[in-house]
N, C-alpha and C positions, 0 to 999 in steps of 0.2 A: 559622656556617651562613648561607648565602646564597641567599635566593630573591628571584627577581624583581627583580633590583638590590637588595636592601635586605639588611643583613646584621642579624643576631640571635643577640648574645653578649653577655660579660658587659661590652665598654667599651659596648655600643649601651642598654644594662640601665641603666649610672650613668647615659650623657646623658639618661636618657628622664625625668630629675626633675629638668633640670638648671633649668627655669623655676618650681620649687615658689614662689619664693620672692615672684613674683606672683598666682601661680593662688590658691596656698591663702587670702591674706591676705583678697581679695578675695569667696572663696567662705562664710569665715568670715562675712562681712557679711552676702551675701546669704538665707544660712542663718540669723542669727542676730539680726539685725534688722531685714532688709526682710522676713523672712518668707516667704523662697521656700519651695517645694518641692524638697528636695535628690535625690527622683527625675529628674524631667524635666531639672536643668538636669546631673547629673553623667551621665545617657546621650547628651544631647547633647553633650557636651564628648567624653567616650569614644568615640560613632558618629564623630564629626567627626577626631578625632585620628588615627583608623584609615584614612579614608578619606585625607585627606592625608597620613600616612607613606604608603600605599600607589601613593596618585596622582603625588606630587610625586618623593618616592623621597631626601629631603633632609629636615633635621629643621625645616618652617616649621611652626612651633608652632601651638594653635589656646588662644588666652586671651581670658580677660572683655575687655571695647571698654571702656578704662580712664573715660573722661569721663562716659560712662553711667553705669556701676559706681559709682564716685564719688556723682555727686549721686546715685543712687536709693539708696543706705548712709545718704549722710550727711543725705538730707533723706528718711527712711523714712515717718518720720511725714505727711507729704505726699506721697507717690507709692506709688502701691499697687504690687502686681504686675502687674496688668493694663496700665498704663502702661509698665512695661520689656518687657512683650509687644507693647505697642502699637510702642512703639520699637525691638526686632527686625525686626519687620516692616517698619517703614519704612525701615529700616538696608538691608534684605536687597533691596529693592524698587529703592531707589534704588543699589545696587552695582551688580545688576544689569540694569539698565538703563543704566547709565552703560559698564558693561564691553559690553556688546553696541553698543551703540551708538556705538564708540570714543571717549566725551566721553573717560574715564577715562586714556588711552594719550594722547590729544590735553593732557590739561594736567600728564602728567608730562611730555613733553616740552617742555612750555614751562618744567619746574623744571630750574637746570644744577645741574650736580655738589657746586660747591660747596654747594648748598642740601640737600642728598641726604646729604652728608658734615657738616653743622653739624646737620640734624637727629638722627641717627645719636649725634653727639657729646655733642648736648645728651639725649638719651635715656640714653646710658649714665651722663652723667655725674648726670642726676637719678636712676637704680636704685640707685648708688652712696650717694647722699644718703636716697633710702627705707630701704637697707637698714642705714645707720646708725641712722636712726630704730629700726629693729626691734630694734637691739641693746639699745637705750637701755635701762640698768637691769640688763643682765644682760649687763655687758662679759666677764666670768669665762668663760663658756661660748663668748662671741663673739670672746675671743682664743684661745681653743682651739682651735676650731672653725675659727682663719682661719689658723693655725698647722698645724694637719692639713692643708687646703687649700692651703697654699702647698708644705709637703711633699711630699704624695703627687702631686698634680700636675706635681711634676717623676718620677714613673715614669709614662709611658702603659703600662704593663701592669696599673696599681693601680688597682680602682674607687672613685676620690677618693670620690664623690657617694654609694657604698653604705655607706662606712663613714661619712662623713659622719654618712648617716642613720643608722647605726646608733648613735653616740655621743648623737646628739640618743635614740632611742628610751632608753638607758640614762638621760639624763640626767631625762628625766622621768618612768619609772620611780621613781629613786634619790630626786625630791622628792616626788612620790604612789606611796605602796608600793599603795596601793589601788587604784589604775590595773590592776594585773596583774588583779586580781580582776573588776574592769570585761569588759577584755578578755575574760576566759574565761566571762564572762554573752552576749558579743556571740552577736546569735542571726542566722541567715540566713534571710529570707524573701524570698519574689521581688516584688515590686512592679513593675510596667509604668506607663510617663508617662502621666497624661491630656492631654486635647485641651482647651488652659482655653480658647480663642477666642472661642468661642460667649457667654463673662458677659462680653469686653469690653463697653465703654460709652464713648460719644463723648467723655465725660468723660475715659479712659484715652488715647485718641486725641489727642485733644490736646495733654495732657501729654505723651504720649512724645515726638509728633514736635516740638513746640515748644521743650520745657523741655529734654526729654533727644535725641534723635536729632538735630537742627541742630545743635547744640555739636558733638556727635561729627565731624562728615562731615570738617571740614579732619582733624582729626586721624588720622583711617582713611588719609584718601590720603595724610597726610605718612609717618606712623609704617606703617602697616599695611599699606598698597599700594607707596609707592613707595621707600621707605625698605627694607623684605624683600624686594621683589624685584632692589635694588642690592648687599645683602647677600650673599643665596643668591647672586648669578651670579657675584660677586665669590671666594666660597668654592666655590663649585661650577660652574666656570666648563664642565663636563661633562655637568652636568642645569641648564641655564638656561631661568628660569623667565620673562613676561611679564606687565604690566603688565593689558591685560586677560582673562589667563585667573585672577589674583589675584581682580580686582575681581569677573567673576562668581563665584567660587568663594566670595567673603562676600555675595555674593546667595544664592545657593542654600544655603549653613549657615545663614544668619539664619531663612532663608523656613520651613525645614526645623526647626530648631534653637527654634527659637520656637515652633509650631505644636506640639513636643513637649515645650512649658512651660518650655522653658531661658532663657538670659538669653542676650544679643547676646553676639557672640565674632566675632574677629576673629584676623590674624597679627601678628606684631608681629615688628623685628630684633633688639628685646631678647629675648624670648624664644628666640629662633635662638641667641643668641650665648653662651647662658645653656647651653644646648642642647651647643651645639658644645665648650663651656670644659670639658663635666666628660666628653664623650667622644663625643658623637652623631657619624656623618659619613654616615649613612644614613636614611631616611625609617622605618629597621628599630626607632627608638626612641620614636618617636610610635604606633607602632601598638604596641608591649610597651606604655606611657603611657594608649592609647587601652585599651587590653583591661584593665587596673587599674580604669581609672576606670567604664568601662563595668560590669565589674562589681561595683563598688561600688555605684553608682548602683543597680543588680538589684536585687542582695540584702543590700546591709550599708547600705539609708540611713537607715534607721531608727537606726544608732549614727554616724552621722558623725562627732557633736560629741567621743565618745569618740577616735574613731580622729583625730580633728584634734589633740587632744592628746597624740601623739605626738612631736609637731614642733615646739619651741620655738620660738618667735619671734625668738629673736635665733639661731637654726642657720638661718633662713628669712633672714635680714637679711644673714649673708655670704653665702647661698648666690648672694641677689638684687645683692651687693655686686658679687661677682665676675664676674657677669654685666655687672655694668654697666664692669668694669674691662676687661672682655674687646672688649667694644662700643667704648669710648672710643679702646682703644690700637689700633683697624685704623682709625680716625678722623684723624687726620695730613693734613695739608696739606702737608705740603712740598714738592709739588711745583706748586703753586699761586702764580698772580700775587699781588703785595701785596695787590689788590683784592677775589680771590676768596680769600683767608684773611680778609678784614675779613666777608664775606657770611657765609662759616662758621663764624666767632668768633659775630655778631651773630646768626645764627639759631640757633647752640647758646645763647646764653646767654636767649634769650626761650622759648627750647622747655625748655628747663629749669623755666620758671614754668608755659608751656602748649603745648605741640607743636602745637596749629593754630596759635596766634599766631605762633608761631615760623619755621611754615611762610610763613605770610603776607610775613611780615616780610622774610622772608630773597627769597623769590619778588620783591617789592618792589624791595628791595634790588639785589638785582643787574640787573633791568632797568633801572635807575635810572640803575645806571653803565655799562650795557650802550650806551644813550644819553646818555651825556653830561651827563643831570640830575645826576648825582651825583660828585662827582668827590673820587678817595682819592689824596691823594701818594704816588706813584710812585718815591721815593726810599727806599734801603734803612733 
């Protein structure tokens, strides 16, 4: 079925989970030991995912703004909630005003390609290295599961990513028989976001935008901004999208997205490609995505922790695998000067440790040799 340009069926159904493999890990955190509220932040993830399959009409994902996410997990104990709201906000503040104000368009065009294609590479190539991690301990299920994945992936009539999940839902079943019993206690009650804004404290302020939102900013324009919309126009070279209608659109979800207790989110081309690998090729799998989570968020948050148990951590570790394999192998150089395969090696391999450094680096880099500061042998 086809409305609106976006089509809704059952290959647009597989792609619409084809990013699980970030989203959940990430939400697990935020849920479980920064202590968010999983109201606010799964309606905003759900409002936003809807609104972009609908707007963009292409599967640009809507995921947690990894750098934040990160340190507000792994230093919980130090960073309240108010501080990742605080940091929304200034996230959503400064996109858009940078996108309205063409800064944003002004310094992706000072990144060249190469830098565009080594970030890209170096993103897929570290989802790949995550999603080993997530195996870690439970190869059994994660050679099975990459073994179905490389099968059924060769039929595009087969929804690799349903049955995917379907084998992860048996498998943890088959180790918690008690689970089924869980499940059939889940109870649905409706819950709407509150508005936490009003308890920040300058205190939270602070922290967001110092500790958490500056770290982020290179990395949104590398990964988030410039990096998806080189992606999308490269796969969708029919609904090509720009530079600054990206940048406001992570203004207006933050501003929005935050003020309805969620956590910062962002696009990403790992996400896209994560997207596209298990079958998305319409904006029609983000909004099926958007409408799950959406009403999850409603009325099933009060069991999240149950329903996250679903999904095995190493079925989440190839799914994030292949996403990254998917991203790495449209990443190629070859038709590149020695110079600019030396920029793309070197800004995949620093983005792999940090995607703004990487970005830096590589931005760096090639003006370097753009002017003659730097100079790479020219011999084969």
């Amino acid at each position: 079925m086809r409305i609106g340009g976006n089509e809704y069926d059952l290959r647009e159904a597989a792609g619409a989970f084809g990013d699980l493999g970030t989203l959940i890990p990430f939400l697990v955190g935020y849920f479980t030991i920064a202590k968010m509220d999983p109201v606010g932040v799964l309606v905003a993830f759900g409002l936003f995912k809807i609104v972009a399959g609908l707007y963009f009409r292409t599967p640009v994902p809507i995921q947690p703004m990894k750098a934040i996410g990160t340190a507000a997990i792994s230093h919980a104990g130090s960073i309240a909630p108010g501080a990742i709201w605080a940091s929304g906000l200034f996230t959503g503040l400064l996109w858009l005003l940078m996108g309205l104000s063409g800064a944003a368009s002004w310094l992706a065009r000072l990144t060249s390609r190469p830098v565009v294609r080594g970030l890209v590479l170096g993103l897929g190539l570290s989802f790949v290295l995550e999603g080993m991690k997530l195996m870690h301990g439970d190869y059994g299920v994660a050679l099975i599961a990459a073994a179905l994945a490389f099968v059924l992936l060769s039929y595009p009539r087969v929804p690799a990513m349903l049955v995917l999940l379907a084998f992860g839902v048996a498998v943890a079943l088959a180790r918690e028989p008690a689970l089924l019993g869980e499940l059939g206690r889940v109870s649905f009650r409706l819950r709407v976001p509150e508005f936490p804004l009003g308890a920040l404290t300058w205190g939270d302020v602070v922290t967001g935008v110092v500790v958490l939102g500056i770290p982020q900013a290179a990395l949104t324009l590398g990964n988030a901004i410039v990096a998806t919309v080189e992606e999308n126009n490269a796969l969708f070279p029919h609904r090509r999208i720009t530079v600054r209608t990206v940048a406001i659109d992570h203004g207006i979800m933050n501003l929005i997205g935050t003020s309805l207790g969620g956590v910062p989110m962002c696009h990403g081309a790992g996400g896209m490609a994560g997207h596209v690998r298990f079958g998305a090729r319409t904006g029609g799998a983000l909004v099926i995505l958007g409408v799950v989570v959406l009403f999850t968020g409603l009325f099933l948050a009060d069991s999240i922790a149950t329903l996250f148990r679903l999904f095995p951590p190493a079925l989440l570790g190839v799914i994030l695998a292949f996403g990254g394999l998917e991203l790495a192998a449209g990443s190629h150089g070859h038709h590149f000067e020695k110079a600019d395969r030396y920029v793309m090696l070197v800004t995949a391999g620093v983005a792999m440790w940090n995607m703004g450094a990487g970005y830096l680096a590589g931005l760096v880099l090639w003006h370097g040799v753009q002017r003659g500061v730097v100079r790479i042998d020219g011999g084969p």
